[in-house]
C-alpha positions as CSV (number, residue, x, y, z in Angstrom):
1,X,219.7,155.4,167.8
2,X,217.6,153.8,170.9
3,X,215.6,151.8,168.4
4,X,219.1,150.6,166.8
5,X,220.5,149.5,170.0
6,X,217.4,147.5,171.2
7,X,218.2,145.6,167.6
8,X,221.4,144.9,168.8
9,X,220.5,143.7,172.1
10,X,217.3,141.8,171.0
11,X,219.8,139.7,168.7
12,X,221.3,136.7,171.1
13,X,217.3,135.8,171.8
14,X,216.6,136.1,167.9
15,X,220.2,133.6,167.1
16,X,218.7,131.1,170.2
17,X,215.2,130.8,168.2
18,X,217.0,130.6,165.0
19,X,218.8,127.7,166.3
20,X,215.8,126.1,167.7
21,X,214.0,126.5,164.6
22,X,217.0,125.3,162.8
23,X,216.8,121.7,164.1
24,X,213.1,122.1,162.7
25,X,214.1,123.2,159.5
26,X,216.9,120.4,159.3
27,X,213.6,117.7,159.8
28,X,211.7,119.8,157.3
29,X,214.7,119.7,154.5
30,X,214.4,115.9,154.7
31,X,210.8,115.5,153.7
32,X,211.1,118.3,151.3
33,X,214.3,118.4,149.5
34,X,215.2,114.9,150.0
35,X,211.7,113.0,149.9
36,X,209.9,115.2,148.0
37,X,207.4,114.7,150.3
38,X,205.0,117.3,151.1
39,X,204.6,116.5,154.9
40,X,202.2,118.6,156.7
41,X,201.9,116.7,159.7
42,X,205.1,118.9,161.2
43,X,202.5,121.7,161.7
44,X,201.0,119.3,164.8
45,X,204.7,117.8,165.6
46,X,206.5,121.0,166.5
47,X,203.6,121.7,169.7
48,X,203.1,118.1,170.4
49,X,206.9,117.8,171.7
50,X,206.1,120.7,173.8
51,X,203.4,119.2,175.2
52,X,204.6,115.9,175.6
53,X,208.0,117.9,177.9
54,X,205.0,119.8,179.4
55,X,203.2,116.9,180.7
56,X,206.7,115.3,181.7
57,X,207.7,118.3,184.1
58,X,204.5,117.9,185.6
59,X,204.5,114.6,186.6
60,X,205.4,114.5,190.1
61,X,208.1,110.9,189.5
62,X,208.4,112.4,185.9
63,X,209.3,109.1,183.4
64,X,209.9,106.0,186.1
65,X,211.3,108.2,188.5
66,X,213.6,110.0,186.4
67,X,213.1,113.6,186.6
68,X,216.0,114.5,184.0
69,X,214.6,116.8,181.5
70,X,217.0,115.4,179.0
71,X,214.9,112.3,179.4
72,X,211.5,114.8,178.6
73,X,213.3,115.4,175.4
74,X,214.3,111.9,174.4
75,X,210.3,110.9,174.8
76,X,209.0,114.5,172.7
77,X,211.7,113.0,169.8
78,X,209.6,109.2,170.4
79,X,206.2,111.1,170.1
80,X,207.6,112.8,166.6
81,X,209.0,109.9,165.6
82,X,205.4,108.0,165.9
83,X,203.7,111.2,164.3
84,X,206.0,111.1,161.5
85,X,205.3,106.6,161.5
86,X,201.4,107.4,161.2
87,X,201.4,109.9,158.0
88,X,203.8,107.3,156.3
89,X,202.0,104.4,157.1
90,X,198.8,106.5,155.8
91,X,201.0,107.1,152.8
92,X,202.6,103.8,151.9
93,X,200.0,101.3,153.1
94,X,197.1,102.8,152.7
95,X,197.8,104.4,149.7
96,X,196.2,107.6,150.6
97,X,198.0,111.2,148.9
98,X,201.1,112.2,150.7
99,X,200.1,115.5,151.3
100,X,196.6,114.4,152.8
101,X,198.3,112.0,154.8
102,X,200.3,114.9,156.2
103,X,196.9,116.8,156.8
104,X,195.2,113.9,158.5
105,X,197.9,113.2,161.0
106,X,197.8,117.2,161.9
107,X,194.1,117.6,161.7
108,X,194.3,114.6,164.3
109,X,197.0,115.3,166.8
110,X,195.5,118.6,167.1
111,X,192.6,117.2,169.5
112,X,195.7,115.0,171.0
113,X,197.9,117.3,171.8
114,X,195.1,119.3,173.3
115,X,194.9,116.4,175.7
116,X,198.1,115.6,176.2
117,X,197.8,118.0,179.6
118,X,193.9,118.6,179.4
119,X,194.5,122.4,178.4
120,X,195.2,124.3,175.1
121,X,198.3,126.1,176.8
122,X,200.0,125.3,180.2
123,X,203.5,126.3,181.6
124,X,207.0,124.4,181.7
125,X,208.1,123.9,185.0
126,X,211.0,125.7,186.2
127,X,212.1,122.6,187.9
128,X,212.7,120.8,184.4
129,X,213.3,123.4,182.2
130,X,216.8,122.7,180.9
131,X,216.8,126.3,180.2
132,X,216.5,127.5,184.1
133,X,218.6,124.4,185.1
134,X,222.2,125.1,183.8
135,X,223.6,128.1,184.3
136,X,227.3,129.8,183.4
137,X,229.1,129.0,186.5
138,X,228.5,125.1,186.5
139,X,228.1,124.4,182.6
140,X,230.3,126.8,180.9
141,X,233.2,124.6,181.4
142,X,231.7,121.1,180.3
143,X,229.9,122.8,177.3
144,X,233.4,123.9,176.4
145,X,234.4,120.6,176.8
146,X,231.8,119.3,174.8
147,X,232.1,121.8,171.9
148,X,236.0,120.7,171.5
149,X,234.9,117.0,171.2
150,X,232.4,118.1,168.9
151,X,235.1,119.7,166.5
152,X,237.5,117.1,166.9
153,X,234.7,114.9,165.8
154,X,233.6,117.3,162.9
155,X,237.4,117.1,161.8
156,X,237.7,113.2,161.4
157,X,234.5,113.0,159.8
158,X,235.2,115.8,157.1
159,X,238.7,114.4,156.6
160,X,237.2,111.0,155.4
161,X,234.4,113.0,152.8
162,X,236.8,116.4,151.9
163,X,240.5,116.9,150.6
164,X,242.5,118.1,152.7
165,X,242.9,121.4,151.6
166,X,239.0,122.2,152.1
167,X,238.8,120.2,155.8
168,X,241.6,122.6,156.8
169,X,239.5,125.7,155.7
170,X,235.8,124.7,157.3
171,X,238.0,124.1,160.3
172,X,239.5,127.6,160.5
173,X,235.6,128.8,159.9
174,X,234.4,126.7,162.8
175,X,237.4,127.5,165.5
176,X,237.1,131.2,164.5
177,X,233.8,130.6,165.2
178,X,234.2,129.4,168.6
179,X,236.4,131.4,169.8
180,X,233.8,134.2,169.0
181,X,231.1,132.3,170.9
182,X,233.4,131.5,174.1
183,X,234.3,134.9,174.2
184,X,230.8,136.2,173.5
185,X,229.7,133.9,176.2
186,X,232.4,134.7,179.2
187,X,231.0,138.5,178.3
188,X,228.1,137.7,179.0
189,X,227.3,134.9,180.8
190,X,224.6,134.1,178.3
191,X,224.8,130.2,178.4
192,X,221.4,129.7,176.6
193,X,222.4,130.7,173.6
194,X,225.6,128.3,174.0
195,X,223.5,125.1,175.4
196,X,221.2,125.7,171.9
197,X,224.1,125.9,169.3
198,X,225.8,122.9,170.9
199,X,222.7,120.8,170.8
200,X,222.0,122.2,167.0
201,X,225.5,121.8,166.0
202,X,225.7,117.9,167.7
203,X,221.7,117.3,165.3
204,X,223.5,118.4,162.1
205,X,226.7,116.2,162.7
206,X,224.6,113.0,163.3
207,X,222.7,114.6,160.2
208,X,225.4,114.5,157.9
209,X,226.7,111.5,159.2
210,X,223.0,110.0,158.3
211,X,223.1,111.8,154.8
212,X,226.3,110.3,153.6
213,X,225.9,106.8,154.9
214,X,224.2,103.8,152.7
215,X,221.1,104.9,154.0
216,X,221.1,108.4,153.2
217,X,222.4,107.8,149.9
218,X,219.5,105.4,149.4
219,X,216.8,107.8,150.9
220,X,217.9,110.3,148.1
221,X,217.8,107.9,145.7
222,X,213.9,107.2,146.8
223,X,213.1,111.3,146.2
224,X,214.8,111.6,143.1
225,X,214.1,108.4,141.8
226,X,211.4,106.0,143.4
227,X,211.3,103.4,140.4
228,X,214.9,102.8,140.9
229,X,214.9,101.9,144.1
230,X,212.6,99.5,144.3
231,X,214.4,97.9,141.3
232,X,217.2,97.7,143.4
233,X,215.3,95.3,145.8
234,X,215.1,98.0,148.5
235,X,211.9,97.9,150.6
236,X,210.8,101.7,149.5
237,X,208.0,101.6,152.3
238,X,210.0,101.1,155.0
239,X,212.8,103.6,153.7
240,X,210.1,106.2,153.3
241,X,208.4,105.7,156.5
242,X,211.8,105.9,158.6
243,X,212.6,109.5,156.6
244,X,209.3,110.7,157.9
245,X,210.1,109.4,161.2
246,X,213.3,111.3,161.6
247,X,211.8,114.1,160.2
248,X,209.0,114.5,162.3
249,X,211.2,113.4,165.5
250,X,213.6,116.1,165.0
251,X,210.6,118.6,164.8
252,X,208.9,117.5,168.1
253,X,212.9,117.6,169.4
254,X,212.1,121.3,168.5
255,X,209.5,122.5,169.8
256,X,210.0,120.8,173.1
257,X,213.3,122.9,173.3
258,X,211.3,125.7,171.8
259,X,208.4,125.4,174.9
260,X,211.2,125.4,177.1
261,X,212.2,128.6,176.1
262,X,209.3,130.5,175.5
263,X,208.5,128.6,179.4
264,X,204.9,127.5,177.6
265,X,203.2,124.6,175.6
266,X,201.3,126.6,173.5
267,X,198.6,124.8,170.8
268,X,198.7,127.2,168.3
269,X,202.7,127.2,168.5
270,X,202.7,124.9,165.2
271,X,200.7,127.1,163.1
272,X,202.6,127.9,159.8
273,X,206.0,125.7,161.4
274,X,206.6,124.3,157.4
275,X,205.9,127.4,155.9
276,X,208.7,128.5,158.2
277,X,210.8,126.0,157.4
278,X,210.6,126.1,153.8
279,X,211.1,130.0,154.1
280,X,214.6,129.4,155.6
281,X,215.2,126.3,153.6
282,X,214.8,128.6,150.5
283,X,216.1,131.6,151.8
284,X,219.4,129.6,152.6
285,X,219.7,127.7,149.6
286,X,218.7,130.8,147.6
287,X,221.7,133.1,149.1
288,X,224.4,130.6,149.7
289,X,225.4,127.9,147.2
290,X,226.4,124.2,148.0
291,X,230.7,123.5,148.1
292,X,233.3,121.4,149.4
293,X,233.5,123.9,152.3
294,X,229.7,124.2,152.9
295,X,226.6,121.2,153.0
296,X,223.2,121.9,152.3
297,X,222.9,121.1,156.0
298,X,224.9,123.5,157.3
299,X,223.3,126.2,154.6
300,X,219.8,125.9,155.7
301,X,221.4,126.0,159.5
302,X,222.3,129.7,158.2
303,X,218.9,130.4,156.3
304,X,217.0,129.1,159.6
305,X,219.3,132.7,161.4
306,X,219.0,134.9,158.2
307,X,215.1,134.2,158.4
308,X,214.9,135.3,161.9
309,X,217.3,138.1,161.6
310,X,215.1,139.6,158.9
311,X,211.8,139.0,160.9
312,X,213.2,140.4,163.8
313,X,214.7,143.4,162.0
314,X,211.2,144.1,160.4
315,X,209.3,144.0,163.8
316,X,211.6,146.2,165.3
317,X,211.5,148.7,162.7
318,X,207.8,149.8,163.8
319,X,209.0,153.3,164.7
320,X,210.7,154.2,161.8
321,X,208.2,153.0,159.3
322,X,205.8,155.5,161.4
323,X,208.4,158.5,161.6
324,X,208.8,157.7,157.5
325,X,205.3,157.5,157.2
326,X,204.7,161.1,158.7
327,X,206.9,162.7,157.0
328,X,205.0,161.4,153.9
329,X,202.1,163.2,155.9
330,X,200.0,160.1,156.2
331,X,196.8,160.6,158.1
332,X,196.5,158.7,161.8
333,X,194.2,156.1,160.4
334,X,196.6,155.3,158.3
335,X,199.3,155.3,159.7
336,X,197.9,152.8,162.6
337,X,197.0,150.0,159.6
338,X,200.2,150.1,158.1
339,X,202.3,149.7,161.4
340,X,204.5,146.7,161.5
341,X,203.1,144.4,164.6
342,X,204.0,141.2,165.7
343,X,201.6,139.4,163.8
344,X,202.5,140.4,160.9
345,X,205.3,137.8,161.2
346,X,203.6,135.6,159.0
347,X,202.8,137.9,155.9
348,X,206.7,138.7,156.1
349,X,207.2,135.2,155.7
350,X,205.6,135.4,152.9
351,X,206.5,138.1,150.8
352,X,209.7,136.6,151.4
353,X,208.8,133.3,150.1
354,X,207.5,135.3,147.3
355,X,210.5,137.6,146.4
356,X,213.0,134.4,146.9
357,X,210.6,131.8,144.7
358,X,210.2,134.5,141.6
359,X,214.4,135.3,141.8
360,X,214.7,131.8,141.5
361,X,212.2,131.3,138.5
362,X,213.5,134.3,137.0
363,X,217.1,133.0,136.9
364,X,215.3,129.9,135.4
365,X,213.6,131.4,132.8
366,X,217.0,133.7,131.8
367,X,219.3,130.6,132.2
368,X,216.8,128.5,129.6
369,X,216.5,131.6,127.3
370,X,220.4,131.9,127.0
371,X,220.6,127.6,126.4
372,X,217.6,127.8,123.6
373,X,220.0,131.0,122.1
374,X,223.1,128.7,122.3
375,X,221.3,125.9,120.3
376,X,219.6,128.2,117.9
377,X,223.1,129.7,117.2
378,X,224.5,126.1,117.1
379,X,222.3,125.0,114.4
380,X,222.7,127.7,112.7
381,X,226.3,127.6,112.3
């Protein structure tokens, strides 16, 4: 029961990392499902924005004199966005292999970001830490404020790209929704988790804004179809080099917020960051199907929660694994290398990637099976 409740309670921290790593995830699904482009530079992007807001709140005039940490975040997006400029220019000019272009840039800004402060791990300041600086009694109201515009905003927008019918439905989702975090958040007072699901929800709305304009119809276009693009006269460099760049930019955006929450720039922070994002890109898209009342945007949003939800409910579960594996009279030894520990996070990841990948393949396999016995039966009739 006591191991149940601390679940329970250890679930607004696991929705606020989920909603960090969601803006990640969001840059990750453009290189991936949109590019194809197998960008592993985001493994040195994710800890360079948190070094780059580390060395910002501890500049004594911060940038010009401006101390607002909002303006830390705008300059870890700039040094993701020339991150992401670097592996494409690699890519596209220099003709060298997407993936090693991804590999380069991260093997490189892994002795740059070390520099950035002169230390492998150093702490945010207090001082700028967006997270330490708003607080319930003098944001709750403007972040209310702000969510409302956001969902007018959400409405216009879906009621040019839906029918009516479905813009009326995602709207009842989203205001039940927010009614639940208002009231969740007056309980509380927990105005973290509020300040990183505005800032997530306000990404994916630019996002889908981006995805359905000439632009992001055209940046599709270059991932399914490269040849056709550039038949159409459409400078295919550039196109690919500015995807990166928003990738990448919306990767450093989250790890700066990430350092700011975890109150450290940490080096080593960016180790497995694409694996992670392709584990909730294809847990989401694996569990929930695209609709008129759901994007792919919004979907990976949810597999970015669902991935930390399950991570979180397996490292919790240490002491019941060990009361199971007594009863099954394991010896001590034994018992100690099979316990569940925190850094085991990354072989969860996996097995999950794994279990996900061969569902997918199987339902391949079965749905090709079934169209080869439909054709046989055709032609035999």
């Amino acid at each position: 029961m006591n191991e149940l409740l601390v679940f329970i309670q250890s679930l607004p921290e696991a929705l606020k990392t989920g909603f960090i790593y969601s803006i990640m995830v969001m840059g990750v699904y453009i290189t991936y499902k949109i590019l194809d482009f197998p960008d592993m530079s985001v493994d040195a992007t994710f800890p360079l924005g948190g070094f780059i807001f580390a060395a910002f709140s501890l500049s004594k005039n911060g940038f010009f004199g401006i101390t607002n940490p909002f303006i830390g975040l705008i300059l870890a997006v700039i040094g993701g966005m020339i991150a992401g400029y670097l592996t494409g220019a690699l890519h596209v000019y220099l003709k060298i292999n997407g993936l090693l272009s991804g590999i380069l840039v991260m093997t490189g800004f892994y002795s740059i970001n070390s520099r950035i402060v002169g230390v492998p791990n150093v702490f945010i300041s207090s001082e700028r830490n967006i997270f330490e600086l708003i607080s319930y009694e003098k944001s709750f109201i403007p972040f209310v404020l702000v969510t409302i515009i956001l969902l007018v905003l959400k409405g216009f927008y879906d009621y040019q790209i839906k029918e009516n019918r479905y813009v009326i439905r995602t709207m009842i989702v989203y205001v039940i929704a927010t009614i639940g975090l208002f009231v969740y958040v007056v309980t509380t007072k927990d105005i973290k988790l509020m300040f990183v699901i505005i800032v997530a929800f306000a990404i994916k709305m630019i996002l889908d804004y981006i995805l359905t304009s000439k632009f992001g119809f055209a940046l599709r276009a270059l991932g399914n179809n490269e040849e056709l693009v550039v038949s159409l006269g459409v400078n295919e460099k550039r196109l690919k080099i500015l995807g990166l760049m928003i990738s990448n930019g919306l990767v450093a955006l989250s790890g700066a917020l990430f350092a700011q929450n975890m109150k450290v720039a940490d080096l080593i922070s960016g180790t497995g960051t694409l694996v992670i994002g392709l584990a909730a890109i294809i847990l989401g898209l694996g569990v929930l199907k695209k609709s008129r009342l759901i994007n792919e945007i919004s979907i990976i949003t949810i597999g970015s929660l669902m991935y930390y939800f399950i991570i979180n409910l397996a490292l919790m579960s240490n002491t019941w694994t060990k009361n199971l594996y007594r009863t099954l009279n394991f010896s001590d030894d034994m018992i100690k290398t099979l316990e569940i520990r925190p850094t085991d996070a990354k072989i969860i990841t996996a097995v999950i990637l794994v279990i996900i990948l061969w569902n997918e393949m199987a339902k391949k396999i079965k749905k090709g099976k079934k169209k080869a016995k439909m054709i046989k039966e055709a032609e035999g009739n």
